[in-house]
C-alpha positions as CSV (number, residue, x, y, z in Angstrom):
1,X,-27.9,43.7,25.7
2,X,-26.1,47.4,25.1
3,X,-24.1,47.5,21.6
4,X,-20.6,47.3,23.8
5,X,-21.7,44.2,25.8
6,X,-22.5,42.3,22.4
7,X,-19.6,43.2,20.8
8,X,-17.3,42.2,23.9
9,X,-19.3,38.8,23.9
10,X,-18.3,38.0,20.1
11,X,-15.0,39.2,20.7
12,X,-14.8,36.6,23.3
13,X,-16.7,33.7,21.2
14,X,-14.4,34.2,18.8
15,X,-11.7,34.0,20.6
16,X,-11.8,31.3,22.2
17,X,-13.3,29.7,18.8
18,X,-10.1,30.3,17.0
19,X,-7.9,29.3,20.1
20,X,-10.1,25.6,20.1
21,X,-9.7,26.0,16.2
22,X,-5.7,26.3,16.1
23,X,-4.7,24.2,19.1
24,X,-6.8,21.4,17.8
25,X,-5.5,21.6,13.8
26,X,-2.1,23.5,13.7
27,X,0.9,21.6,14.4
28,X,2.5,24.8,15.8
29,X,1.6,24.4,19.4
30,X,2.7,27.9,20.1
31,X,0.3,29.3,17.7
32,X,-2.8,29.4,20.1
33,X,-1.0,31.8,22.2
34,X,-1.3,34.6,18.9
35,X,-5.0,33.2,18.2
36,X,-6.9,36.3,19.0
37,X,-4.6,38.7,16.8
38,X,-3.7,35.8,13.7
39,X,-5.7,32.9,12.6
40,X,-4.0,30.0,11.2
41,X,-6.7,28.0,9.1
42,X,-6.2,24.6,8.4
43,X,-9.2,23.3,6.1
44,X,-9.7,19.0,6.4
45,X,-10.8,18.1,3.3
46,X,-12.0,14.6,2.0
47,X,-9.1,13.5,0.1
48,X,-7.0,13.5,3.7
49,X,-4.7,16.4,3.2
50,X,-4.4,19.5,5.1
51,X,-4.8,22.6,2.8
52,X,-2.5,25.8,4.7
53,X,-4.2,29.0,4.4
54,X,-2.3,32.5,4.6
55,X,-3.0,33.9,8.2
56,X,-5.6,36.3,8.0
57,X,-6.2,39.1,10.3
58,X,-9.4,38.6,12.5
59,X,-11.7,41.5,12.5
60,X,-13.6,41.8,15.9
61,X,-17.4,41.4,14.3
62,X,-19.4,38.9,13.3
63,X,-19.0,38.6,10.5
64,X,-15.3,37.2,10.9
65,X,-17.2,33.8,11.8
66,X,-18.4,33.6,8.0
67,X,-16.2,31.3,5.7
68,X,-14.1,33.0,3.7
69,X,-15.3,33.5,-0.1
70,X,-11.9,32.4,-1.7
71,X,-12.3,29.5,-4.8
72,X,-9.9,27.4,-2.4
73,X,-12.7,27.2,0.3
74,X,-15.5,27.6,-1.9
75,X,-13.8,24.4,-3.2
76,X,-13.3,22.7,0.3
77,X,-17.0,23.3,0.9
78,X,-18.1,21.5,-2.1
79,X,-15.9,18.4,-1.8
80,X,-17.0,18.6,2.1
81,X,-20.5,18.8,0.9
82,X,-20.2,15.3,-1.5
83,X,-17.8,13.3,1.8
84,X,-19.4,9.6,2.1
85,X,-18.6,7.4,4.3
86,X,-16.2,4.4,2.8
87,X,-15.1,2.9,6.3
88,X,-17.0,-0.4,4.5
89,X,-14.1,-0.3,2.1
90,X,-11.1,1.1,4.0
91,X,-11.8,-1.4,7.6
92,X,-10.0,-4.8,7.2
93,X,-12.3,-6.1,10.2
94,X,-15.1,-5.5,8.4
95,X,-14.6,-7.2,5.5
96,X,-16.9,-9.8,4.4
97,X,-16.6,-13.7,3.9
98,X,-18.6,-15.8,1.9
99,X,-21.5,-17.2,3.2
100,X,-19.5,-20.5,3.4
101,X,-17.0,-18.9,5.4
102,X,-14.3,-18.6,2.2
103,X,-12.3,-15.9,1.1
104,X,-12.7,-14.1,-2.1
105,X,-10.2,-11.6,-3.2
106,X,-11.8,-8.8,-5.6
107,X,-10.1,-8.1,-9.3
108,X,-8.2,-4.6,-9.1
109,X,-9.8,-1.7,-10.8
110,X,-7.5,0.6,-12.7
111,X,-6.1,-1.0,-15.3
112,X,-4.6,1.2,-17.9
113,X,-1.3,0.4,-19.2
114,X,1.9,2.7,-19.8
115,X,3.1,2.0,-23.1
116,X,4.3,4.3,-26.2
117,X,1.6,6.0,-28.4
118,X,-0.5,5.2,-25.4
119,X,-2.3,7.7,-22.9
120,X,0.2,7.1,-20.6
121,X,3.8,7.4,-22.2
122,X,6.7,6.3,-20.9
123,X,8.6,9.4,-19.9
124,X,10.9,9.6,-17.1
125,X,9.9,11.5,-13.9
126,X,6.0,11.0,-14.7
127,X,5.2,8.2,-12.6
128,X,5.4,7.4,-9.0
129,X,4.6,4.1,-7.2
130,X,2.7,4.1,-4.0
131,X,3.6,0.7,-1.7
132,X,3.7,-1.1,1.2
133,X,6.7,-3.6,2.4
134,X,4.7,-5.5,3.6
135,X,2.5,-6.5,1.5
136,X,3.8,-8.9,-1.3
137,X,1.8,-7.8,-4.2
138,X,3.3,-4.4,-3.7
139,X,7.0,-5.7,-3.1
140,X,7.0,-7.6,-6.5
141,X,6.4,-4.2,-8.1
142,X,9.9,-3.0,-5.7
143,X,11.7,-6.0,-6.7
144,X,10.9,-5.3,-10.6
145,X,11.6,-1.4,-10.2
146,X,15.1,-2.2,-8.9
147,X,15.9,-5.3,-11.5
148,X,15.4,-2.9,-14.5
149,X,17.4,-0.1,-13.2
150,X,14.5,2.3,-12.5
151,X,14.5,3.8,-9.6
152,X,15.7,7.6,-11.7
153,X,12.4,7.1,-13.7
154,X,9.2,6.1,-11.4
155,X,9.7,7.7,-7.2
156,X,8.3,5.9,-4.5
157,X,6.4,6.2,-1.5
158,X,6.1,3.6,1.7
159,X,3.3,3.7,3.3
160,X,3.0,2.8,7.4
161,X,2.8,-1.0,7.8
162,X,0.3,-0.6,10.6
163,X,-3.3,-0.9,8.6
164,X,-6.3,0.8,10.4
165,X,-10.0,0.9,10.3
166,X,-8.8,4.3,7.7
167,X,-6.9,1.4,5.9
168,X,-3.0,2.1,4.8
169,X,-1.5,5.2,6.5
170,X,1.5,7.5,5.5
171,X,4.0,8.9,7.8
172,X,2.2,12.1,9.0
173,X,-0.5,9.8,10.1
174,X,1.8,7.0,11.5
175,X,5.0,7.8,12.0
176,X,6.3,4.0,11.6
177,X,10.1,3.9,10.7
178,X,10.7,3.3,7.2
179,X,7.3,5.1,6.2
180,X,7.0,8.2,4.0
181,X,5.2,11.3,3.7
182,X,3.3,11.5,0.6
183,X,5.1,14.1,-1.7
184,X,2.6,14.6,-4.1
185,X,-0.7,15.6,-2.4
186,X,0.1,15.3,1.0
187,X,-2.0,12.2,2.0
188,X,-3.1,10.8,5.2
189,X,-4.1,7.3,3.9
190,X,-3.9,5.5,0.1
191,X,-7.8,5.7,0.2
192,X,-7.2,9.3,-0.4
193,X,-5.4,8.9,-3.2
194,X,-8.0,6.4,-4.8
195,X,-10.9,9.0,-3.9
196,X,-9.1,11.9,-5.8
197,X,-8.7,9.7,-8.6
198,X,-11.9,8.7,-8.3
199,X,-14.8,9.8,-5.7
200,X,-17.3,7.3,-6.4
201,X,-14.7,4.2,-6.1
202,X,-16.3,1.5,-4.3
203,X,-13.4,-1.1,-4.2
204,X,-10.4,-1.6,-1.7
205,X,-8.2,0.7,-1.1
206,X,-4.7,-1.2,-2.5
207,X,-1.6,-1.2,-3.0
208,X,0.5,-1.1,-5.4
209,X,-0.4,2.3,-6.7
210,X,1.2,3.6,-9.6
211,X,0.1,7.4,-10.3
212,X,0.5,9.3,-13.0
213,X,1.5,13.0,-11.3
214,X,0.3,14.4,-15.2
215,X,-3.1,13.7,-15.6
216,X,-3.0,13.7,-11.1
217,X,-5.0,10.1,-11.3
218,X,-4.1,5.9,-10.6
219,X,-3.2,4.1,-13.9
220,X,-3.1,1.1,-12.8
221,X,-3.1,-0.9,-8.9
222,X,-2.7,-4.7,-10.1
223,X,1.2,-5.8,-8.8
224,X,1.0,-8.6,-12.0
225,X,0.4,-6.0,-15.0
226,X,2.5,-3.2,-13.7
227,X,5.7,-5.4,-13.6
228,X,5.2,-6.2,-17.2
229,X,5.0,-2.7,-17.9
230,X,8.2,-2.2,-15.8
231,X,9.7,-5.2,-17.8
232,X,9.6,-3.4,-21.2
233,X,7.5,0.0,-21.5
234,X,10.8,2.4,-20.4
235,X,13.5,0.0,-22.1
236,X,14.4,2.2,-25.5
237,X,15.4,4.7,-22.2
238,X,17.4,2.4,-20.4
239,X,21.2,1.3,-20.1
240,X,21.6,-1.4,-22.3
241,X,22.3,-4.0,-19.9
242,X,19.0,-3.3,-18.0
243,X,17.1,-3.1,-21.3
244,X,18.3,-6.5,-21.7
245,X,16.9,-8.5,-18.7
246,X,13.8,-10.1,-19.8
247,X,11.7,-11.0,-16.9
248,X,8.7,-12.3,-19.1
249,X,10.8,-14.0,-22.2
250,X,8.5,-15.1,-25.4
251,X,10.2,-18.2,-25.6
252,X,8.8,-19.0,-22.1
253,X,6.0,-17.1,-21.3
254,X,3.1,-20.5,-22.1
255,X,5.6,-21.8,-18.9
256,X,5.0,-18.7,-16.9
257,X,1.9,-18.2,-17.6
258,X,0.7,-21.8,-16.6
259,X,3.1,-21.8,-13.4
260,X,1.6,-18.3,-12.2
261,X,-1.8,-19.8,-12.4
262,X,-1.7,-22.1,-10.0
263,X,0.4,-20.5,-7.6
264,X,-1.4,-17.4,-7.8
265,X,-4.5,-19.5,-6.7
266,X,-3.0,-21.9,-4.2
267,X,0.0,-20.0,-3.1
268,X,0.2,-16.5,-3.9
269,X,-3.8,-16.3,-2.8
270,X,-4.0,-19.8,-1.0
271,X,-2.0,-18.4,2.4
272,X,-5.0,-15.4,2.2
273,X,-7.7,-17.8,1.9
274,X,-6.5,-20.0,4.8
275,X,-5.8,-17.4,6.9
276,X,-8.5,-15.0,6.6
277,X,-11.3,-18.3,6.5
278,X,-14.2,-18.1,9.1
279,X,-15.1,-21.6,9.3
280,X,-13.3,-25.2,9.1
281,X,-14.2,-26.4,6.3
282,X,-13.1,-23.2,4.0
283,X,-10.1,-22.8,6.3
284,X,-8.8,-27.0,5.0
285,X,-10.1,-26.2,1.7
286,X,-7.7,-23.6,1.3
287,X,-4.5,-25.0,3.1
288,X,-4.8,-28.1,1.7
289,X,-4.6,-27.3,-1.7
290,X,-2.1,-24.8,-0.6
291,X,0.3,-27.5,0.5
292,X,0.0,-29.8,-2.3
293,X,0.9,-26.7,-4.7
294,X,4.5,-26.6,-2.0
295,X,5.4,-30.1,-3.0
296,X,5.0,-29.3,-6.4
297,X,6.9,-26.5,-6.1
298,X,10.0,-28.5,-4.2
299,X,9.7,-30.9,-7.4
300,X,10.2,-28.2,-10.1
301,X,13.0,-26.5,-8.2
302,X,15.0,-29.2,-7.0
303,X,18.3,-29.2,-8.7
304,X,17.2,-25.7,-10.0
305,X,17.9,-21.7,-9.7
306,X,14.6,-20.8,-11.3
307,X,11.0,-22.2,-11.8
308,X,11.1,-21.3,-15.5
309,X,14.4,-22.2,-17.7
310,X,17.5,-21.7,-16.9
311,X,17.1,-17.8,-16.0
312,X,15.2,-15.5,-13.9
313,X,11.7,-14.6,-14.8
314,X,8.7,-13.0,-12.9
315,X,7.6,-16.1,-11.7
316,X,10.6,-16.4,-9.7
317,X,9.4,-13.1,-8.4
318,X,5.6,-13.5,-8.1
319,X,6.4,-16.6,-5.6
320,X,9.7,-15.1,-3.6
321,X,7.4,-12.5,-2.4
322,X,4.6,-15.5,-0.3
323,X,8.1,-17.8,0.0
324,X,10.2,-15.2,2.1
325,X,6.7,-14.5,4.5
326,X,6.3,-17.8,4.7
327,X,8.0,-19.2,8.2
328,X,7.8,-15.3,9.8
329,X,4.1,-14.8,9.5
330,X,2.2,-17.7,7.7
331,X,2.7,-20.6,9.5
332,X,1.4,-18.8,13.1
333,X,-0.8,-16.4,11.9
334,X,-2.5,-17.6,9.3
335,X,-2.2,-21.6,10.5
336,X,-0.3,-22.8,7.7
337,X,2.0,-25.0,9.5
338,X,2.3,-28.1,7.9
339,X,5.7,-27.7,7.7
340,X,7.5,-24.5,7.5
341,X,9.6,-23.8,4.4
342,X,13.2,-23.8,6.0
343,X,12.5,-27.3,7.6
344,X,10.0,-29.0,5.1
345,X,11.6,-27.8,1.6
346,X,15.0,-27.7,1.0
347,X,14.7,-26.6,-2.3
348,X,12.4,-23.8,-2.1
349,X,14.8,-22.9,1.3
350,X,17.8,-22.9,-1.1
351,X,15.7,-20.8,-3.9
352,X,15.0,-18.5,-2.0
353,X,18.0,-17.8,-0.2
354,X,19.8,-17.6,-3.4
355,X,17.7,-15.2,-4.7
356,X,17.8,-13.0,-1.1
357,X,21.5,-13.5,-0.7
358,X,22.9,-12.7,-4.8
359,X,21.0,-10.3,-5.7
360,X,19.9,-7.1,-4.1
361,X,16.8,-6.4,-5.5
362,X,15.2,-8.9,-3.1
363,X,17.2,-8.2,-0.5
364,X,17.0,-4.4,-0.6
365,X,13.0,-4.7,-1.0
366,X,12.9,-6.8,1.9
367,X,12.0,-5.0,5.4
368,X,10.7,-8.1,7.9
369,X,10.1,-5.5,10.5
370,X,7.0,-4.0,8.7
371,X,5.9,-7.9,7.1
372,X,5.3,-8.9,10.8
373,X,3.9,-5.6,12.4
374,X,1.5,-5.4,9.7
375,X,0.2,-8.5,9.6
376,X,0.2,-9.2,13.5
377,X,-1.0,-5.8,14.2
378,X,-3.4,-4.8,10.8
379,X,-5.4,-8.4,11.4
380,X,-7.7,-7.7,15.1
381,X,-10.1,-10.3,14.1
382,X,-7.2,-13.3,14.1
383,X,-4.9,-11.4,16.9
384,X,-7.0,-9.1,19.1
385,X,-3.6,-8.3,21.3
386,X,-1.6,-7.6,18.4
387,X,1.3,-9.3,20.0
388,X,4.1,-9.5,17.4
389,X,6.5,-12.6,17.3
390,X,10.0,-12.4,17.9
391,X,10.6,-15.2,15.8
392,X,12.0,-16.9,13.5
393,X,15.3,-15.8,14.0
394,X,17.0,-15.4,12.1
395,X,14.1,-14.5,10.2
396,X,16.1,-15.8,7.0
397,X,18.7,-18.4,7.0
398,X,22.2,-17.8,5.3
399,X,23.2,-19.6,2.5
């Protein structure tokens, strides 16, 4: 082959290279009409955000098809060279049950703490929570955020409600309305996030996040500690009438502490365990129980506001979050349908539309359209068509 005919054949390799390169990657759909004269790179690295390269000029040799020598993709070719595989950890429908057929929820793994003279210090504009409306461990974090007044100290980021085999999704991934773009490193999924903070992680991929934009890592993704840090760590920074609630009061907390226990397990955890069972027997060992810990609850709240006291306390929170799912997705999808809470339990029906009704921060953190897409969408294994129910409607009473 003469010196002119190879040169015209990598001219028009590389051509049609970059055109397959840019129409494939760029979100400029125009862009591949420029392909042979500018090259718009856009480099896929592990931690699911797209890093933009300046347009470079393509040079009509071979040696255009090398990779750039730049520290950015040197960078991209190391992290590309250490990607693994963590669809085991991101895939709901491959989670496994116990060889019973139970289900056992994993403990959280960061677990640092935002306190003064601490590592992480409670300064304004540091933090930024990652969450999901429809998941209820994330919404207590929400509920807590907007009870202490902090919304101008900790940003936050909603994730799509529709959970894939990549797990939770941000808007540029799924445009769901109500979802976000992540601000901060321009994720595709929260297991991003966890594999930045951490490449070797090997648990699920959770939320609540909270991230600290300083040191760029998670500082801590369990719902139950970070609304105690909320409660008090930013309160010498704080109006003093937000300093002032006390969600987690000394005077009660032996009360809270013993009533978060069991509804954790039997409530909280019990409508997971029933729903997500694989056999009979685990399924009635956890709705049972589950039940039971619902007439308890009617006891302790009947003639009552709260579940501790005579004032509002994170328990209150820790159950509104299962309570207010309750008749919308757990009776039908995860088959616990006893009785449903508006027409079994008058006084957990009346709790909870106090709470929903007089004060915002339950109301505001509330968004029914993402509890019952992501449930009834997110879970394959229990609804295959991922058919979403109208119903109940309203999908809370008034009071």
């Amino acid at each position: 082959m003469s010196g002119v005919r190879r040169r015209k054949r990598y001219d028009d390799l590389l051509q049609s290279w970059t055109r397959k390169l840019v129409t494939s990657c760029c979100p400029n759909k125009d862009a591949h009409v420029h392909a042979p004269r500018r090259m718009i790179q856009l480099l896929r690295v592990p931690s699911g955000h797209c890093v933009r390269v300046l347009p470079t000029r393509i040079k009509p040799r071979l040696s255009a098809l090398r990779p750039s020598p730049t520290p950015r993709v040197s960078a991209f070719r190391t992290m590309a060279s250490s990607a693994r595989d963590v669809s085991h950890l991101s895939d709901i429908t491959r989670m496994k049950t116990d060889p019973d057929g139970s289900f056992k929820r994993k403990s959280s793994s960061f677990r640092e703490f935002v306190h003064k003279g601490g590592k992480y210090e409670p300064e304004k504009g540091r933090y930024h929570l990652y969450v999901s409306y429809a998941c209820p461990w994330a919404t207590r974090t929400l509920i807590v955020r907007k009870i202490k007044g902090l919304e101008e100290f900790i940003d936050v980021s909603v994730v799509s409600p529709r959970m894939g085999a990549q797990g939770w999704p941000f808007a540029n991934t799924d445009a769901f309305p109500g979802a976000d773009v992540d601000p901060l490193h321009n994720a595709e999924h929260v297991k991003d996030l966890y594999l930045r903070a951490k490449p070797d992680y090997e648990g699920r991929f959770t939320v609540p996040v909270l991230w600290d934009k300083k040191t760029s890592t998670i500082v801590n993704n369990e719902s139950s500690e970070i609304i105690r840090m909320f409660n008090t760590a930013f309160n010498d920074q704080l109006p003093a009438d937000k300093a002032a609630i006390d969600l987690y009061p000394e005077t009660l907390r032996k009360e809270i502490d013993e009533i978060n226990d069991w509804v954790y397990d039997t409530v909280n955890n019990g409508v997971y365990k029933s729903g997500f069972a694989t056999t009979q027997q685990a399924y009635e060992a956890a709705v049972v129980p589950l039940f039971e810990s619902l007439d308890r609850l009617e006891k302790i709240l009947t003639g009552k506001d709260y579940l501790v006291g005579a004032q509002l306390t994170e328990a209150d929170v820790r159950l509104f979050v299962t309570i207010v799912r309750f008749d919308p997705v757990y009776v039908g999808h995860f088959k616990c349908n006893f009785r449903t809470i508006r027409d079994g339990y008058p006084a957990i029906h009346s709790w909870l539309r106090k709470l929903y009704w007089n004060n915002s921060a339950f109301s505001e953190t509330c968004n029914f359209e993402h509890i019952k897409t992501h449930y009834y969408w997110s879970h394959p294994s229990i609804n295959p068509h991922r058919v979403v129910p109208v119903g109940p409607i309203p999908n809370i009473l008034p009071l």
